[in-house]
C-alpha positions in Angstrom: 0.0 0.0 0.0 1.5 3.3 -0.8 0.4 6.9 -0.2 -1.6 7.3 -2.8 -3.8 4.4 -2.7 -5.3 6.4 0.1 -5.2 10.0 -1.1 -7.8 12.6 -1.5 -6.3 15.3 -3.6 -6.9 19.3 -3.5 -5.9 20.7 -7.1 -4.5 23.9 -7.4 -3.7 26.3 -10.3 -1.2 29.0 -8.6 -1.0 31.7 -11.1 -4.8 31.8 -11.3 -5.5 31.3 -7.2 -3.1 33.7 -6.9 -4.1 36.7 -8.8 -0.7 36.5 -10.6 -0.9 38.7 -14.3 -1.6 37.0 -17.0 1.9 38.1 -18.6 5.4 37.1 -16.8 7.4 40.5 -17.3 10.5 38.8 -15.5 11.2 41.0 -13.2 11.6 41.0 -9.5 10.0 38.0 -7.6 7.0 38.9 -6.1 6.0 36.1 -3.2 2.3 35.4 -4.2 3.2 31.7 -3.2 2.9 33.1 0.3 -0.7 33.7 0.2 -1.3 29.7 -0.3 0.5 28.9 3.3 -3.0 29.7 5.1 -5.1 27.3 2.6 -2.8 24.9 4.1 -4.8 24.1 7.1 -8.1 24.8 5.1 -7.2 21.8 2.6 -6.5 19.4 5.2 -9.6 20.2 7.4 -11.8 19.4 4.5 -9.8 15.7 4.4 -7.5 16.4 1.7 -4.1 14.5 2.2 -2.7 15.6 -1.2 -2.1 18.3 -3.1 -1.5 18.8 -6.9 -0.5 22.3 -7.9 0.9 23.6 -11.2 2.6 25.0 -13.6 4.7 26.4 -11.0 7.7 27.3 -13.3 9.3 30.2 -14.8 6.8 30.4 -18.0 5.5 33.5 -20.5 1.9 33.1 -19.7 -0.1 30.5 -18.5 2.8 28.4 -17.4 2.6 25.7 -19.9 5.1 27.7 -22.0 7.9 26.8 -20.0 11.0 29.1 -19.4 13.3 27.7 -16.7 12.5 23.9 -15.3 14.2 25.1 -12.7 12.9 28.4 -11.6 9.6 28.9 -9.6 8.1 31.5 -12.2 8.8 35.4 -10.5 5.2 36.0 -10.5 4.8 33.3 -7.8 8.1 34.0 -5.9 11.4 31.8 -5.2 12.5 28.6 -5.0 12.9 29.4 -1.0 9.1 29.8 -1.1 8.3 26.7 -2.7 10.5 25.2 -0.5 8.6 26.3 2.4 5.5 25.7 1.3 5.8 21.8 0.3 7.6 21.8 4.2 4.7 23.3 5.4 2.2 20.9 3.4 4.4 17.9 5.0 4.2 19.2 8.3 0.2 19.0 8.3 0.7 15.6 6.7 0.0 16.4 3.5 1.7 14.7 0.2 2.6 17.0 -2.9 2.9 16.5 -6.6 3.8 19.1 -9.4 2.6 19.8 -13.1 5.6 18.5 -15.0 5.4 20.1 -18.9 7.9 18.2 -20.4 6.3 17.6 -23.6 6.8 21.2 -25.0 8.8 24.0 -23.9 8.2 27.8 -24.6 9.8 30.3 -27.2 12.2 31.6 -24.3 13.6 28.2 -23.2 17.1 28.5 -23.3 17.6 25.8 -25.7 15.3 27.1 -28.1 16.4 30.8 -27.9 20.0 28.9 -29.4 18.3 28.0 -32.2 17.0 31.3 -33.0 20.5 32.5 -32.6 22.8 30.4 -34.1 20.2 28.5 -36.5 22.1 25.0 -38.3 24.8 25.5 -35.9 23.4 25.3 -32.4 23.8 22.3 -30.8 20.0 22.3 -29.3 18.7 21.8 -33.2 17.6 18.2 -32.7 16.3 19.1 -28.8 13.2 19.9 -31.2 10.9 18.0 -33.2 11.2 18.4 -37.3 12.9 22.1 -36.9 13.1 22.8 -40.5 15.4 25.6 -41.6 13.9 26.2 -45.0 10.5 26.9 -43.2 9.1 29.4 -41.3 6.4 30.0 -38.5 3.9 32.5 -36.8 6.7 34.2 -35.2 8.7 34.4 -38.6 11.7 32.8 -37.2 12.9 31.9 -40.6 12.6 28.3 -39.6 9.5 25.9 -38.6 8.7 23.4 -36.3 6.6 21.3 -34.7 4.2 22.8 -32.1 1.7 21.4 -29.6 -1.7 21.6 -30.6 -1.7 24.3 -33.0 0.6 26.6 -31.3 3.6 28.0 -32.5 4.2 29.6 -28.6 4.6 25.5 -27.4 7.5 24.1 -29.2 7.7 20.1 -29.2 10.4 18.5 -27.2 12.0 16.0 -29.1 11.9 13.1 -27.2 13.5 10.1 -28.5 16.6 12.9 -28.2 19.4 11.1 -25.2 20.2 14.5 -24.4 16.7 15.7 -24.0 15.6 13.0 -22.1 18.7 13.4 -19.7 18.1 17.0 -19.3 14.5 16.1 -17.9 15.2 13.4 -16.5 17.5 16.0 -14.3 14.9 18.4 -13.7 12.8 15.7 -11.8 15.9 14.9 -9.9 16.0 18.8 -9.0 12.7 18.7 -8.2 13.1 16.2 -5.4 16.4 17.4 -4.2 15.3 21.5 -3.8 11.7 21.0 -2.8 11.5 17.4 -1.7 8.2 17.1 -3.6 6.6 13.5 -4.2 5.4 13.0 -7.7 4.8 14.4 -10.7 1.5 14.8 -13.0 2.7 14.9 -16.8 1.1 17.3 -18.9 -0.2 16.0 -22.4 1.2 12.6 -21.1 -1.2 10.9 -23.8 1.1 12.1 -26.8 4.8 11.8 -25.3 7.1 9.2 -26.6 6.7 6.5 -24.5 9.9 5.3 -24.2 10.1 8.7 -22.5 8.0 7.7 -20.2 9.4 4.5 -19.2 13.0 6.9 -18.4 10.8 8.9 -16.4 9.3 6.3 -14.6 12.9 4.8 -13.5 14.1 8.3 -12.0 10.8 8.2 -10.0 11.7 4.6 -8.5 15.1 5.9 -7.6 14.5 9.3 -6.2 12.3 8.9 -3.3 10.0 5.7 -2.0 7.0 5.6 -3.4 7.2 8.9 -6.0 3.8 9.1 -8.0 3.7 9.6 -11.6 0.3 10.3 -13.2 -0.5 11.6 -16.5 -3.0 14.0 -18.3 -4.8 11.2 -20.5 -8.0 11.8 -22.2 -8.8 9.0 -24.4 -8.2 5.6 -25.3 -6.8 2.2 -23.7 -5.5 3.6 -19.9 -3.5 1.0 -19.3 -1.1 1.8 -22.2 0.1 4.5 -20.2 -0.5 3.6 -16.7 1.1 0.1 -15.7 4.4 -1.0 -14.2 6.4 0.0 -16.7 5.4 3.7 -17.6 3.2 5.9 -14.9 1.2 4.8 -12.0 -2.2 6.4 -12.9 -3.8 8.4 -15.0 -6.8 11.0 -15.9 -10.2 9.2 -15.5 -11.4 11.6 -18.4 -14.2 8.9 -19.0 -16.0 9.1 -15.6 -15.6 12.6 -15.1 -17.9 12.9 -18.4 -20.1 10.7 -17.0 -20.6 11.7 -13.5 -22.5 15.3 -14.7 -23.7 13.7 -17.8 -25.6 10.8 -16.0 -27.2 13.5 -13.6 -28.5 15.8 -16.0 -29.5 13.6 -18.3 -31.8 11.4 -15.0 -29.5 8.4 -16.4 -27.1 6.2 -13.9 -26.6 3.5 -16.4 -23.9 5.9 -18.0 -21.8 5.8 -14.8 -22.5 1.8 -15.0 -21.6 1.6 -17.9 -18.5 3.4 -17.5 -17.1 1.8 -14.5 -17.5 -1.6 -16.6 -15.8 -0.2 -19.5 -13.0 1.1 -17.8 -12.6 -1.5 -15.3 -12.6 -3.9 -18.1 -9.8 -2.2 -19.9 -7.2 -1.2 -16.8 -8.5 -4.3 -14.6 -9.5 -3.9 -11.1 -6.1 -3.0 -9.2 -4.6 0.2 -11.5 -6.6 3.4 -9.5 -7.1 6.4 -11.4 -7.1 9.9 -10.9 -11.3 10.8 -10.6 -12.6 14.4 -10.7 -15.2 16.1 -11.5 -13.6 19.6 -12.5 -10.4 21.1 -12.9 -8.5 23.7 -14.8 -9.5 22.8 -18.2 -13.2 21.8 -18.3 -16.1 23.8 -16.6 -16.5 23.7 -13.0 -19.5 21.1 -11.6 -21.9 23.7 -9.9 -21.9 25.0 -13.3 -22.5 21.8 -15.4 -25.1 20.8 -13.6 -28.4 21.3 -14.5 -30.2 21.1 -10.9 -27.8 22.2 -8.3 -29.1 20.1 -5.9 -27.1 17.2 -8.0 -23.6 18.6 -6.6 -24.5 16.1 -3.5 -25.0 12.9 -5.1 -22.0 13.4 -7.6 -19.8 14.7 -5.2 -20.9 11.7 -2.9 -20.1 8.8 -5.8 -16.7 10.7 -6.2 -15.4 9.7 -3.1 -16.9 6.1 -3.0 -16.5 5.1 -6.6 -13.3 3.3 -7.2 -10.5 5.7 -8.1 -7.8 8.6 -6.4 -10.6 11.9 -5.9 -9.6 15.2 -6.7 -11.6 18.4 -5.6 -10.5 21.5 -7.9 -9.9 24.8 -5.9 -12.8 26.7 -4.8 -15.2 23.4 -6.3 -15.4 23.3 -2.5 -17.3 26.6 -1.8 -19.8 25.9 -5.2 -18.2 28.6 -7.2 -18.6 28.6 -11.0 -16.6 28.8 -13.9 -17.8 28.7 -17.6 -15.7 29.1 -20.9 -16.2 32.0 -22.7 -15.2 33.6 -25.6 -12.6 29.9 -25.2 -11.1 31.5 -22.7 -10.4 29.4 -19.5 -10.1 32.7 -17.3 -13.2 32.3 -15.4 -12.0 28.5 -14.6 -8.9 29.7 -12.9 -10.4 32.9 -10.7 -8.1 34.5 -7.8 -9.1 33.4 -4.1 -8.4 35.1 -1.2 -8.4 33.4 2.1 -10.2 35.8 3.9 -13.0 35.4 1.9 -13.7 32.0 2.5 -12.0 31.0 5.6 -15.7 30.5 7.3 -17.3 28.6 4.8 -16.8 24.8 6.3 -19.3 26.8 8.9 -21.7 28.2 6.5 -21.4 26.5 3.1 -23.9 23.5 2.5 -21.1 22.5 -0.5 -18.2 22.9 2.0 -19.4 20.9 4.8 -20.3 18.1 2.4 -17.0 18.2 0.9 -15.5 18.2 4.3 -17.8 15.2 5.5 -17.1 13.4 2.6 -13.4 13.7 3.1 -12.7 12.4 6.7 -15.6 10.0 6.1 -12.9 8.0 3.3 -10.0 8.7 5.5 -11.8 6.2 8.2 -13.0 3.5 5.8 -10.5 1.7 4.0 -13.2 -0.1 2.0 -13.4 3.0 -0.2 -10.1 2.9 -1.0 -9.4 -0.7 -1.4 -12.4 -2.6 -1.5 -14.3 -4.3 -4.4 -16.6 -2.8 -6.2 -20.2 -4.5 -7.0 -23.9 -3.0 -8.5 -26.4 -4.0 -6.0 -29.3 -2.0 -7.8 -29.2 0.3 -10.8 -32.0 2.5 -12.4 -32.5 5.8 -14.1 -32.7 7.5 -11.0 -31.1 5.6 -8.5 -27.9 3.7 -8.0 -26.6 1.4 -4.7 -23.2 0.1 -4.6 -21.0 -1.8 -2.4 -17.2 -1.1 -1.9 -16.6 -4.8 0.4 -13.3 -5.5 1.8 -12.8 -8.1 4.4 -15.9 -9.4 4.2 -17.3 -6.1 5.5 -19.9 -3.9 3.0 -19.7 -0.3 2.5 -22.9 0.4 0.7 -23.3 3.8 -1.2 -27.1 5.1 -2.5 -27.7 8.2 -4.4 -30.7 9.5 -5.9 -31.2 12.0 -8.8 -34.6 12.2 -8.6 -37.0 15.2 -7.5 -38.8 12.2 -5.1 -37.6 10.0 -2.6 -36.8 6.6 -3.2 -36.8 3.5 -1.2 -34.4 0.4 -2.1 -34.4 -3.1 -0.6 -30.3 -4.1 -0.7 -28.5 -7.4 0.2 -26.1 -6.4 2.4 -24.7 -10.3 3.8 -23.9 -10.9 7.6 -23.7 -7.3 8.9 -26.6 -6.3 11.3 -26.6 -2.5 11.6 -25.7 0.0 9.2 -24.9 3.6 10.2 -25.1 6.1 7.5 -22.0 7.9 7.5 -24.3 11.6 6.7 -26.5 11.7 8.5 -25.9 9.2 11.8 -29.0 7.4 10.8 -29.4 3.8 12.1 -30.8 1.0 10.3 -31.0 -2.8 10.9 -30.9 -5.9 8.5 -33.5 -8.3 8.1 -33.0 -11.7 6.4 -29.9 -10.3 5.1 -31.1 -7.2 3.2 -31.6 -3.6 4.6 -34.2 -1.0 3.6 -33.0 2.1 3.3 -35.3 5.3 1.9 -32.9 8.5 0.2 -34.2 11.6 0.0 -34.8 13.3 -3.6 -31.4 14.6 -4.6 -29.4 13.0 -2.4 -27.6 9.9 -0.8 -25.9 8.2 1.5 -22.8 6.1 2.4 -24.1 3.0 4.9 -21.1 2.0 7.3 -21.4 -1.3 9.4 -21.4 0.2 12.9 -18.4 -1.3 14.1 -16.8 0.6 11.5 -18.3 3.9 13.3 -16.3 3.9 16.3 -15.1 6.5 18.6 -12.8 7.7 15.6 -15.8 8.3 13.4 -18.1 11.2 14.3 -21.0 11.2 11.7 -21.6 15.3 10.8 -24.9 16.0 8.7 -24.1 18.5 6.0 -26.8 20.6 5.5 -29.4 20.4 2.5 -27.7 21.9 -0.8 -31.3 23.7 -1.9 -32.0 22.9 -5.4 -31.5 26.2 -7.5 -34.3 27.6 -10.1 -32.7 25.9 -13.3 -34.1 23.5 -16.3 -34.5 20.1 -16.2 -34.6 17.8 -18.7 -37.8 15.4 -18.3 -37.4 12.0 -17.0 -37.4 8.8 -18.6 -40.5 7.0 -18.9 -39.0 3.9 -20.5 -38.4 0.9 -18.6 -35.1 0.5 -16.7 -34.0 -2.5 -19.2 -35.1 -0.2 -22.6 -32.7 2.3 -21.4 -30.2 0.4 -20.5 -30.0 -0.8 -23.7 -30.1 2.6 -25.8 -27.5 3.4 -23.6 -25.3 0.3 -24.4 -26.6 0.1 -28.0 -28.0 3.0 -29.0 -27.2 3.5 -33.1 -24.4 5.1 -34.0 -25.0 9.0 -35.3 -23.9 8.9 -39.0 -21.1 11.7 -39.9 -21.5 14.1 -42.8 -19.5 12.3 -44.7 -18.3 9.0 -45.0 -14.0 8.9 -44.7 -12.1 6.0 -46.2 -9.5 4.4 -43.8 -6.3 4.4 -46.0 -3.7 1.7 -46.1 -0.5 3.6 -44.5 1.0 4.0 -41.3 -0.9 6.0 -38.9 1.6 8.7 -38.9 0.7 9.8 -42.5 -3.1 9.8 -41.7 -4.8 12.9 -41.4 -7.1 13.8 -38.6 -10.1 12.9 -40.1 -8.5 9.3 -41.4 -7.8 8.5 -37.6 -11.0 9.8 -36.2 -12.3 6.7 -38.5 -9.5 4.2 -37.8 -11.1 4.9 -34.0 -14.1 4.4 -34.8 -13.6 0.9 -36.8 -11.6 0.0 -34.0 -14.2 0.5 -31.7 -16.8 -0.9 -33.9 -15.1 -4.4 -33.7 -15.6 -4.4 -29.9 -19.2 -3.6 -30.3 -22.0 -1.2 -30.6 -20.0 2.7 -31.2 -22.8 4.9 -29.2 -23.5 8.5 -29.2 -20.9 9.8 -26.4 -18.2 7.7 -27.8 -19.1 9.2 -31.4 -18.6 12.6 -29.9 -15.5 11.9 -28.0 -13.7 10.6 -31.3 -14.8 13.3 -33.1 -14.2 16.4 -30.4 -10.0 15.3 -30.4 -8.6 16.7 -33.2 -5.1 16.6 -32.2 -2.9 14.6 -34.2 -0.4 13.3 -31.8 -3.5 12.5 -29.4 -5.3 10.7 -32.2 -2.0 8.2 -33.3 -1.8 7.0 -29.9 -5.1 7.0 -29.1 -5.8 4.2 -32.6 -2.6 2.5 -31.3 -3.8 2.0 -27.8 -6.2 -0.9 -28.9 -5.5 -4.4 -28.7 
């Protein structure tokens, strides 16, 4: 068992909590790091054990345009305050991980800044991918080269390169030695070189016991990247979609579904990285169509199988919407002050806050099996058993309250873990009734001991919003559509060609996907869209490679 089998992570983005400008002038430090020291305490009374906080490092913008691996970005502060504040986050027992960009760099990186200077005769000219001096680019450089997703600002690291990989490789070694951090999350880990990887992953089992590497993945086959060889988890991209998705739309079997498919594809022992908002996607409280849904998903979160991750300020019920695609709004400054009291007053924070300490003391939500007891539209129980002992989760998305009848074995009394409401079993079932909106996590009661207060969090009131109608099929006719609903035909039909992926175009992948996905059955409408929202190229070749 290592740390992170049992961690419950707080995700920050500095620059944006922070209130640092959008635009690093590189001047004088200025120790907005600081300001973070007081969440400290704030992020470890809502049962966070975990932090992950990035880009940290000296960048042009938005800190994915890297300037110095090896500088904490000026509009931030020093390395002294990093150091401090990953000492601080120890001393309150709490684990940290940084954003590691090491798939691109910026213009300003000192090994691209050669190139501009001394063109064919720098030495960095193969640190890039396909750097063509007889092109040109956005910048008119007077020579081209391969960017990351469509921008000229992130230049490609080229990473079958020794040197490059060394130099990295370094960096993570720095890392460990200056700020005594204790993993990394790669950015855009779902296009780098996997060899890459694997280097990566050896200078993580050498530099400190039990060093996490996790990596941004969005789609296809997890376990390509996450296994014993390359990282030890990665981005549950698939349940996060499905969490909202399956509350606004009055559907659970999505989230079924989607446990099955993913479980199926990584096994049952590799844990991923679950959320339900973060930097680059909208924040929950605004996804969701009834507001009164942020218990129930934030409740199946913590008890579904997977490492949980709350997004800074998601606590509190903030929003954040894209606009104008700009992801701004999704990364506001927040000052202490402001929100200090909240755990007091804030329906969304207490829950938060119960839901943390309640999987801090019950291992079965961290290591227990996972098993359907009883799945509809509307509601959903699940047990997480380990040791013969049941943990049994019930939600409710419905505007009425429910009643289920659940096998639940030997145990006699349930507790639920909200609320502090007692229940006995009769012939081996319980009966349990969940208020609309809602739900609960059922303990045995010897697992409530004098460790384990039960807090109710107050009623999250359902906001004045539109909901879509309920389903007035039968549970089994929408299971089905959901499993086997017909494929949405595309505009046009595209040819798969004959030829390595590499030379396919964007469109000729999207279909190689798609006939990949065909042969392991029905291709429904969310998987349709997924395929056909990536349109990066890199994303796409290892995406059609990841199937077996």
């Amino acid at each position: 068992m290592a740390w992170y089998d049992e961690a419950v992570f707080y995700h920050i983005y500095p620059l944006g909590m922070t209130g640092a400008p959008k635009q690093n002038s590189y001047t004088e430090p200025v120790h907005r790091l600081n300001t973070l020291l007081p969440w400290i305490s704030h992020i470890k009374g809502i049962g966070c054990n975990a932090i992950y906080i990035g880009p940290l490092f000296e960048s042009v913008g938005h800190g994915y345009e890297t300037t110095d691996y090896k500088r904490l970005d000026s509009r931030l502060g020093t390395n002294e305050d990093l150091t401090r504040f990953v000492a601080e986050c120890h001393k309150q027992g709490i684990r940290v991980i940084l954003d590691g960009v090491f798939n691109h760099t910026g213009r300003d990186f000192f090994a691209f800044r050669d190139i501009k200077e001394n063109r064919e005769n720098s030495v960095y000219k193969d640190w890039y991918c396909n750097v063509n001096f007889w092109g040109n680019n956005s910048y008119n450089d007077g020579f081209s080269y391969e960017n990351w997703g469509g921008h000229d600002l992130l230049v490609k690291l080229n990473q079958k390169n020794p040197a490059v990989k060394d130099y990295i490789c370094d960096v993570i070694r720095f890392w460990t030695r200056e700020f005594d951090i204790d993993g990394i999350r790669l950015d855009a880990a779902d296009v780098m070189d996997f060899d890459y990887m694997k280097a990566l992953r050896q200078v993580a089992n050498e530099v400190k016991p039990y060093f996490w590497l996790m990596g941004e993945v969005i789609h296809g086959n997890y376990s390509r990247w996450a296994n014993d060889g390359t990282l030890h988890s990665v981005t549950n991209y698939m349940l996060h979609k499905a969490l909202y998705s399956a509350h606004n739309d009055h559907n659970y079997f999505e989230v079924a579904h989607t446990i099955k498919y993913v479980s199926d594809m990584t096994g049952d022992s590799l844990k991923l990285y679950t959320f339900v908002d973060n930097h680059d996607v909208e924040r929950i409280y605004t996804k969701l169509n009834n507001k009164a849904h942020f218990v129930p998903v934030h409740i199946m979160l913590y008890t579904l199988p997977g490492i949980p991750s709350i997004y800074y300020g998601s606590e509190f019920g903030i929003e954040g919407k894209k606009e104008r695609g700009s992801d701004d709004s999704l990364r506001p400054e927040l000052k202490f002050d402001d929100y200090k009291d909240e755990e007091k007053t804030n329906p969304c924070t207490q829950l938060i806050s119960c839901l943390g300490k309640i999987r801090q003391n019950t291992p079965a939500l961290c290591y227990g099996d996972y098993k359907e007891l009883l799945l509809q539209t509307t509601h959903f129980a699940y047990e997480r058993k380990l040791d013969g002992k049941s943990v049994i989760i019930t939600v409710n998305n419905s505007d009425n309250d429910v009643t289920m009848n659940l096998a639940c074995g030997d145990t006699r009394e349930y507790v639920g873990a909200l609320t502090g409401k007692k229940i006995s079993a009769y012939g081996g079932s319980i009966q349990v009734q969940i208020p609309a909106n809602s739900g609960e996590i059922w303990l045995p009661d010897e697992f409530a001991d004098e460790s384990f207060k039960p807090i109710k969090a107050t009623e999250i009131k359902k906001a004045t919003v539109v909901v879509k109608a309920e389903s007035t099929e039968s549970p089994e006719t929408v299971k089905e559509s959901v499993k086997v609903q017909a494929e949405k035909k595309p505009d046009t039909t595209v040819t798969v060609p004959n030829k390595p992926y590499e030379e396919m175009t964007v469109e000729e992948l999207q279909e190689a996907i798609l006939e990949k996905m065909r042969k392991n059955g029905p291709v429904t409408d969310y998987m349709l869209d997924t395929v056909r929202e990536n349109t990066h190229h890199g994303s796409l070749i290892n995406w059609v490679k990841s199937f077996n």
